[in-house]
C-alpha positions in Angstrom: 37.1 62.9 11.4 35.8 66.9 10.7 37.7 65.8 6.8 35.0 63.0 6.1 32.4 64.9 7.5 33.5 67.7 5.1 33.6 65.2 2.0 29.7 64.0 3.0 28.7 67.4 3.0 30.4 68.2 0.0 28.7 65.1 -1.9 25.5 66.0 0.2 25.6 69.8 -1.6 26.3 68.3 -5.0 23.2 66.1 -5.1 21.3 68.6 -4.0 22.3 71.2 -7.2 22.0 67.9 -9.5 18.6 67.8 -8.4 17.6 70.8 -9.8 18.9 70.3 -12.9 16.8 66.8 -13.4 19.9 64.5 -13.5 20.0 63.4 -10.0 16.9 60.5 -10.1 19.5 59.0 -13.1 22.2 58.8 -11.0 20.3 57.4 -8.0 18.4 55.3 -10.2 19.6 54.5 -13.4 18.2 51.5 -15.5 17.5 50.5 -19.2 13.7 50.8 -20.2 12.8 48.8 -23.5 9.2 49.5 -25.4 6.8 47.2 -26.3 8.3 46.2 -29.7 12.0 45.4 -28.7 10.5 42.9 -26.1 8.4 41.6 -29.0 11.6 40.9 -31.3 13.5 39.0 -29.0 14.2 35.6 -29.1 11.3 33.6 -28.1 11.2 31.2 -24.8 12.7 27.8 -25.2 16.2 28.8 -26.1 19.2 27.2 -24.9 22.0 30.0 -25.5 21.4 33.5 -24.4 22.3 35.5 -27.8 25.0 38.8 -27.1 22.5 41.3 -28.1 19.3 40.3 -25.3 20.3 41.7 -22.5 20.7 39.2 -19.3 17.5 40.5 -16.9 15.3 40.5 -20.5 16.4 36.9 -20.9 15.8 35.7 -17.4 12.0 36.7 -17.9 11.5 35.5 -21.1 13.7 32.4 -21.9 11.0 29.6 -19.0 8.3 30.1 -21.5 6.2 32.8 -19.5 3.4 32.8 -17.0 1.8 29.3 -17.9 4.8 27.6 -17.8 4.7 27.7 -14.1 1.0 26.1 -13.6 2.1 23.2 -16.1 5.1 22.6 -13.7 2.5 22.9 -10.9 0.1 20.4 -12.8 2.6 18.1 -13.2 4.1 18.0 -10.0 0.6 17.1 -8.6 0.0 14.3 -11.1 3.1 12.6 -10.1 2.9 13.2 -6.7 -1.0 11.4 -7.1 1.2 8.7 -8.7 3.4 8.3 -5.9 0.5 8.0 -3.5 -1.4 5.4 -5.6 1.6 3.2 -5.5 2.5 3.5 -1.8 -0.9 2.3 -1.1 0.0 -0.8 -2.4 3.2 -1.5 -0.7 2.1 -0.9 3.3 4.8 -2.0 5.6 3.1 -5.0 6.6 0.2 -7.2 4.3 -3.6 -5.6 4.8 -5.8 -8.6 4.9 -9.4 -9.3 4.6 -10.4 -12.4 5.7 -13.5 -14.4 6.5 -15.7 -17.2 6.2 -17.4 -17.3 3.0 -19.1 -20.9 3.0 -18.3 -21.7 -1.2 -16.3 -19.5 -2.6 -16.9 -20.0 -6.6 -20.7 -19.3 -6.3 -19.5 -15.9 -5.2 -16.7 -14.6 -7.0 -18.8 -12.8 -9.1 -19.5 -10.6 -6.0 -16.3 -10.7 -5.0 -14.8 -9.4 -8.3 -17.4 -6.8 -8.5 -16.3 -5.5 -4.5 -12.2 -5.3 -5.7 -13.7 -3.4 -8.8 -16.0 -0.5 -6.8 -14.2 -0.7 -3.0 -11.0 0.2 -2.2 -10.4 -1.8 1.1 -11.0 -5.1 -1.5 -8.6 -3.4 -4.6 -5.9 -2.0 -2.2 -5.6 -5.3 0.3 -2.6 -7.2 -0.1 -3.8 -10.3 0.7 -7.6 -12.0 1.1 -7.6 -15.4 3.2 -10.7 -16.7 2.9 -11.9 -20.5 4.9 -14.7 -23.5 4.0 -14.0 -22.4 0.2 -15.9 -25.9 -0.7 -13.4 -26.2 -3.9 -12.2 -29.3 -4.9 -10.2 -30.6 -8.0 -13.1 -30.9 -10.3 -13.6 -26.9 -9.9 -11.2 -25.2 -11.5 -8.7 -22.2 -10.8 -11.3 -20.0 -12.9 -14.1 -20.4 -10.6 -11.4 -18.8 -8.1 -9.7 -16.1 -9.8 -10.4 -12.2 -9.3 -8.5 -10.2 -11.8 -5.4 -8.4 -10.6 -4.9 -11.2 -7.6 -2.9 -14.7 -7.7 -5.5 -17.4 -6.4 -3.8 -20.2 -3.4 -6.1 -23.4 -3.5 -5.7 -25.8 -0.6 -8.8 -28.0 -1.2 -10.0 -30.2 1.2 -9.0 -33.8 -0.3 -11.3 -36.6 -0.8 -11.0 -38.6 1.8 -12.1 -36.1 4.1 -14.1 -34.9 1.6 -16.3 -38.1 1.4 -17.0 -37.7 4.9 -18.6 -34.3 5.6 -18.9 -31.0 3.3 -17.2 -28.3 3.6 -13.7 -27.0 4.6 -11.6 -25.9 2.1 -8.8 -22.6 2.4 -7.9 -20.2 -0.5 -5.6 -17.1 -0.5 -5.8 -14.5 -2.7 -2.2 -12.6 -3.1 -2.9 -9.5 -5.0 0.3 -8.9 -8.0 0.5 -5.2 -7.1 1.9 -6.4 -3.6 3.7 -9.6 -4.4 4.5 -10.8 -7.8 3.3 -14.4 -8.3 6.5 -15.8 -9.0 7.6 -15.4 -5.4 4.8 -17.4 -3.9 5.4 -20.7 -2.2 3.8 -23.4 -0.6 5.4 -23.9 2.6 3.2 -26.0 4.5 0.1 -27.8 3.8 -1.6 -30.2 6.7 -5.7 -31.5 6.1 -7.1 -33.9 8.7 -9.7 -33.9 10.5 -9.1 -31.7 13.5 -7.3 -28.9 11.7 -6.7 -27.8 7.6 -3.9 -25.5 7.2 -1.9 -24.4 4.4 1.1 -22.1 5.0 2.0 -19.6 2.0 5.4 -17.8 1.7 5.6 -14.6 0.2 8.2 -11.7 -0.8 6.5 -8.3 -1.7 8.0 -5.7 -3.5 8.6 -4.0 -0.6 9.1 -5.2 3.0 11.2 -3.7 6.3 14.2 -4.7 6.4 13.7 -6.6 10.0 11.5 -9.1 8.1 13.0 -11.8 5.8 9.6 -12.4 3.9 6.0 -12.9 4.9 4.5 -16.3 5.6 0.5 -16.4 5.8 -0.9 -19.3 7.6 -4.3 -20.1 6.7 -6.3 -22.4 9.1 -9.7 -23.5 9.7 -10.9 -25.4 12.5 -14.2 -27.1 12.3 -16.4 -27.5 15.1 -16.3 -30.9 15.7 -12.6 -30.9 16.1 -10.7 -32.0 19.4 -9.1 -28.4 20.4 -6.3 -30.1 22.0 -5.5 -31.9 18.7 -5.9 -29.1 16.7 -3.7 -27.1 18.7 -0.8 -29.1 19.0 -0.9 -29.6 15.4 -0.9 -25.5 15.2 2.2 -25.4 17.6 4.4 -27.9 15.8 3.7 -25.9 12.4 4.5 -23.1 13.3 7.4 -24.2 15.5 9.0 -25.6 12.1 8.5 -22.2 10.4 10.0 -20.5 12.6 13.2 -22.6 13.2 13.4 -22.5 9.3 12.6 -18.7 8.5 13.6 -17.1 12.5 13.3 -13.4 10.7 10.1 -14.3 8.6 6.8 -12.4 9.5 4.4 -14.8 10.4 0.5 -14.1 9.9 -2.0 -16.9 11.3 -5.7 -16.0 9.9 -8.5 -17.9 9.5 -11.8 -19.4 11.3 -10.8 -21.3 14.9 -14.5 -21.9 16.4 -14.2 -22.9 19.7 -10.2 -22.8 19.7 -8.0 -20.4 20.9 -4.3 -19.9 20.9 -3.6 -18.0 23.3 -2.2 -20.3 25.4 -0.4 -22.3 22.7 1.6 -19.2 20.7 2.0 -17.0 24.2 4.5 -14.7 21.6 1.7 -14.6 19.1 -1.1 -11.5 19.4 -4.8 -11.8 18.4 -5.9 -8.9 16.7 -9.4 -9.0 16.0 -12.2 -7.5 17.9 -15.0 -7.2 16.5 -18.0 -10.0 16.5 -17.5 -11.8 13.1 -20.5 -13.9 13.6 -23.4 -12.5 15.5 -21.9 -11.3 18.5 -19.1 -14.4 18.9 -15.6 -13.5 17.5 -14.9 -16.8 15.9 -11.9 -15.6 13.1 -9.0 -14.7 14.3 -5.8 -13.0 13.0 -2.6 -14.1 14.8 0.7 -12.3 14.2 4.3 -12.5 15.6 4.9 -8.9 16.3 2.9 -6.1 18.3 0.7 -3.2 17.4 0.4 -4.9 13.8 -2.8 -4.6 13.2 -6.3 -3.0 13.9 -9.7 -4.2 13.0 -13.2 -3.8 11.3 -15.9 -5.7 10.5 -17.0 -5.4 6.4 -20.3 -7.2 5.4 -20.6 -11.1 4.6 -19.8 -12.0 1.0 -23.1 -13.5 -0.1 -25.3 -15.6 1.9 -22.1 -16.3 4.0 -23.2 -15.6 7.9 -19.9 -14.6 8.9 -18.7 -11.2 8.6 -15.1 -10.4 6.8 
């Protein structure tokens, strides 16, 4: 033990007569130190091979290009990461929907293109169910089309039509969600207690609990028997579900004086807020809970029900 303690003093004493020499700071803390001009001939940034003569810690700071390199990476990071966020806001886990009663829809698409072009809850919603369109065959699809959405027509037929005005369903799928191609008709029922018309869609993206989406629009009119319009509800959807058991099922549209709570006791209403004056006459139905939350937008045109 007093031998190592010996040797540190020893090393200790040396240092110390180093010192006073002026050699022991090299020792201590020797490094290379290259002027202004060597720095200047090296290679410039961007090289792939370190050359033999640039020393290793000259190369590390010069070969990423310098200081602004760093921001552009930083620029570019945030641009893509924008990028990423723009497109997750069209693929939500489950459809956004705006929905409502717009009394004649081709005297206001006008408006409704101009809402989609300057509002993001109309641009970003997956999917716009709208009831008492008023369309019939002689209209045609570009009296209904909004640019950047797929138009679904289920026009009142002329039989009823001859009877009374009105009535009418269109669905509005918008090809950022869904691509066109993989929209279906899967049910379509007009009489005069009920019109319904039953869409199937598969989104780009979806959970993987859920098969695909079905969207069921309905209107009721007001004249219509509830018990007759329910049951013919009930059996609809009782047939989509025994053909498409992991399907999503949406039920939107404008039920007046009927309810379903009693007739889908699975199903959950979401909508809470008055949608005409202070009566909550469209509803959204869906098959699964917490799905949904609601707000009231303004009525598209002279329409007096909200969306």
């Amino acid at each position: 033990m007093w031998i190592e303690r010996v040797f540190v003093l020893l090393v200790a004493v040396e240092l110390l007569l180093l010192s006073r020499n002026g050699t022991a700071a090299h020792l201590l803390h020797a490094r290379t130190v290259y002027s202004r001009d060597q720095l200047i001939a090296l290679m410039p940034a961007g090289s792939l091979a370190r050359p033999t003569e640039v020393p290793a810690e000259i190369w590390r700071k010069t070969h990423r290009g310098g200081r602004g390199q760093g921001q552009k990476r930083r620029k570019k990071e945030t641009v893509r990461q924008r990028r990423l966020e723009a497109r997750s806001r069209y693929k939500p886990c489950l459809p956004s929907i705006v929905m409502g009663n717009v009394r004649s829809l081709s005297n206001k698409i006008d408006e409704l293109s101009a809402l989609v072009r300057s509002q993001r809850e109309y641009r970003e919603c997956s999917l716009m169910c709208f009831t008492e369109s008023w369309m019939h065959q002689d209209i045609p699809d570009e009296n209904a089309s909004v640019e950047g959405f797929h138009t679904v027509r289920a026009d009142r037929d002329s039989i009823a039509r001859s009877k009374r005005k009105g009535g009418g369903l269109a669905v509005l799928v918008n090809n950022r969600w869904c691509n066109p191609a993989n929209i279906t008709i899967k049910e379509r029922i007009c009489c005069p207690d009920i019109e319904l018309c039953a869409v199937g869609l598969s989104p780009y993206y979806l959970p993987r609990e859920f098969s695909h989406v079905i969207l069921v629009a309905v209107y009721v009119p007001p004249s219509a028997n509830p018990t007759a319009a329910c049951d013919t509800i009930h059996s609809a959807i009782a047939r989509l579900q025994t053909q498409h058991p992991s399907a999503f099922i949406v039920i939107s549209g404008d039920f007046n004086h009927v309810s379903l709570d009693n007739t889908l006791p699975t199903f959950r209403q979401y909508v809470d807020c008055p949608t005409r004056g202070e009566k909550i006459l469209d509803l959204l139905y869906a098959n699964i809970k917490d799905a949904y939350s609601s707000s009231s937008l303004p009525p598209l045109g002279r329409s007096d029900h909200n969306k």
